[in-house]
C-alpha positions as CSV (number, residue, x, y, z in Angstrom):
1,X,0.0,0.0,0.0
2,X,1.2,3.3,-1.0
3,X,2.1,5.5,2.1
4,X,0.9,9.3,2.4
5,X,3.3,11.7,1.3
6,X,4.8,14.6,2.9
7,X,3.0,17.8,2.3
8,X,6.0,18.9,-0.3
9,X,5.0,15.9,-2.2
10,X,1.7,16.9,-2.2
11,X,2.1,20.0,-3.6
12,X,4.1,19.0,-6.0
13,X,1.3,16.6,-7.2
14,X,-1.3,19.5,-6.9
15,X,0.8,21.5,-9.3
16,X,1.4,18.7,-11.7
17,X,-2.6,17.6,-11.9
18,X,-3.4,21.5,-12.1
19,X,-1.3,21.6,-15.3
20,X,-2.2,18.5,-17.1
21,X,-5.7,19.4,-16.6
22,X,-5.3,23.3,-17.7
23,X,-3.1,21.9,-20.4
24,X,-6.6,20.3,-21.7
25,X,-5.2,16.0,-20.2
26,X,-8.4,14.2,-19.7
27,X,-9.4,13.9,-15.9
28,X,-8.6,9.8,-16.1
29,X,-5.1,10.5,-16.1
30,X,-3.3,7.6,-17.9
31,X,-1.4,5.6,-14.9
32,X,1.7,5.7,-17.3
33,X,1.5,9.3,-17.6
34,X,4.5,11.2,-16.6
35,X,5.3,14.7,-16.8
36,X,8.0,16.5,-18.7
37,X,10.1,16.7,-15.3
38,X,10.0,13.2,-14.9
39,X,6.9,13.3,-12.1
40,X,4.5,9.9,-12.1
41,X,1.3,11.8,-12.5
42,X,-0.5,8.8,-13.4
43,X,0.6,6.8,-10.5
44,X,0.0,9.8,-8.0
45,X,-3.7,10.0,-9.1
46,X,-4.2,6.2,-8.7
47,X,-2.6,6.5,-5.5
48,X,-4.4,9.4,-4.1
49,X,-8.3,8.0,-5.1
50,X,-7.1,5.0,-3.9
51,X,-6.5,6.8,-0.3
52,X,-9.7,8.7,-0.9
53,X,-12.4,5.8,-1.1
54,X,-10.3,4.0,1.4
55,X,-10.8,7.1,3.7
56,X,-7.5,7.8,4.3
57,X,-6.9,10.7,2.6
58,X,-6.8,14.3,4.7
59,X,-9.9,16.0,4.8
60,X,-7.5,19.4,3.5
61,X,-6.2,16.9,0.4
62,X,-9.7,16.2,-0.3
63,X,-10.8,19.6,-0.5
64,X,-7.5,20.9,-2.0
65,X,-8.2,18.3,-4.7
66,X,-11.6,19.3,-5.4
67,X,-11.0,23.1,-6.3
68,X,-8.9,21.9,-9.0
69,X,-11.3,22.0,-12.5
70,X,-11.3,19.0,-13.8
71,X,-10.4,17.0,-11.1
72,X,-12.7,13.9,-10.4
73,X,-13.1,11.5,-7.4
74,X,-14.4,8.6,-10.3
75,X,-12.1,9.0,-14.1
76,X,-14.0,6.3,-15.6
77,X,-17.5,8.4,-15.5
78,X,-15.9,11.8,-16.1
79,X,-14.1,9.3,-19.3
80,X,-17.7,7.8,-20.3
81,X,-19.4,12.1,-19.8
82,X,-16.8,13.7,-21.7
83,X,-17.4,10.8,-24.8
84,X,-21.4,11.3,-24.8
85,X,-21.0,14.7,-25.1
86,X,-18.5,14.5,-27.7
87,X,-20.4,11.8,-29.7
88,X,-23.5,14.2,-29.3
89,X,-21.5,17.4,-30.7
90,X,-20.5,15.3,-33.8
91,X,-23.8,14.1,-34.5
92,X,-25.1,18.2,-34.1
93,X,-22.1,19.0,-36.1
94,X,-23.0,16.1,-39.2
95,X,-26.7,15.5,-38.8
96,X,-28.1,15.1,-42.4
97,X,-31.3,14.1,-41.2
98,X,-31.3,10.5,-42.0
99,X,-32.7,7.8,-40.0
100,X,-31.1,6.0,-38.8
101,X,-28.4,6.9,-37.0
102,X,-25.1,5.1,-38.5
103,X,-22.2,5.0,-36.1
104,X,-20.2,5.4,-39.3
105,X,-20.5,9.2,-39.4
106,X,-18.4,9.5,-36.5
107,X,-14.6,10.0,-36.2
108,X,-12.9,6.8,-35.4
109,X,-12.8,6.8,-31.8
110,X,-16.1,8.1,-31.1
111,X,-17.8,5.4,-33.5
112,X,-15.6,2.7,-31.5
113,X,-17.0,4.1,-28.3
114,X,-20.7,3.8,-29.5
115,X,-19.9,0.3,-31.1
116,X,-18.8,-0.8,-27.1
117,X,-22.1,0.8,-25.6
118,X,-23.9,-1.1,-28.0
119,X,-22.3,-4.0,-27.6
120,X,-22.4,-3.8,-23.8
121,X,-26.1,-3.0,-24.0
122,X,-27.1,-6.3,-25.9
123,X,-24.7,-8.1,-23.3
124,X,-26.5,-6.5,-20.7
125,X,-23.3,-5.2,-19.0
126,X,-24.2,-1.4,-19.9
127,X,-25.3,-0.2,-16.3
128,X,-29.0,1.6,-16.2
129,X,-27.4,4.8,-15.2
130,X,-25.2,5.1,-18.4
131,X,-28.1,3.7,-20.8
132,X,-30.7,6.3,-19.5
133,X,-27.9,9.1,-20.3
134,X,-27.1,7.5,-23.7
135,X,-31.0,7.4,-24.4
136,X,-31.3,10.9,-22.9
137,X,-28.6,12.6,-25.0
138,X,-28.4,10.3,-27.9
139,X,-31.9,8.8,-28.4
140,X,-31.3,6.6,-31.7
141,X,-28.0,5.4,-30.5
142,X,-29.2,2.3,-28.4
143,X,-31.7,0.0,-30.3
């Protein structure tokens, strides 16, 4: 288990997350991701959610953390968000008007991101929660 880190270290990871996220990095920062200088951003984030949901990260972390823009408690959803809305602005951006909506319009990895929500939905693996926002933003996406 990864131990807390002094408050220098801390900082130092506060400044690092700040930049990749002003620098436009997606809030699911890759675990491999390292900065310029060297620093293990990607670890650092794992390690500090992990101490988050475990309840072991400082109350002043916590709230440090959150007044960063951008920063997220949970990558995955702010990953799945930030790919509905930029499926929906391509759709805005190509709509023709024909039905029915073909995935093939899309740029490459937004049509491979609605091919896996598909696919989980006729497995039945696509949670409720993330269907009713595909259905709510993108109503012909899901059959």
């Amino acid at each position: 288990m990864a131990q807390p880190s002094s408050d220098d270290e801390f900082r130092t990871f506060l400044a690092a997350v700040t930049k990749w996220l002003e620098d436009g990095g997606a809030p699911a920062v890759p675990q491999n991701a390292v900065t310029q200088a060297g620093y293990p951003l990607g670890e650092r984030a794992r390690a500090e959610r992990q101490r988050y949901r475990r309840g072991t990260l400082p109350p002043e972390r916590i709230a440090a953390l959150e007044e960063i823009p951008g920063w997220t408690w949970t990558p995955r959803q702010a990953t799945f968000e930030q790919m509905l809305t930029s499926v929906a602005e391509s759709i805005r951006a190509s709509d023709t008007g024909e039905a029915p909506f073909s995935a093939a319009k899309l740029p490459p990895r937004e049509a491979n991101w609605v091919k896996n929500q598909r696919a989980a939905y006729r497995r039945g693996t696509l949670p409720e929660d993330k269907e009713r926002q595909i259905r709510k933003t993108l109503p012909d996406v899901l059959p």
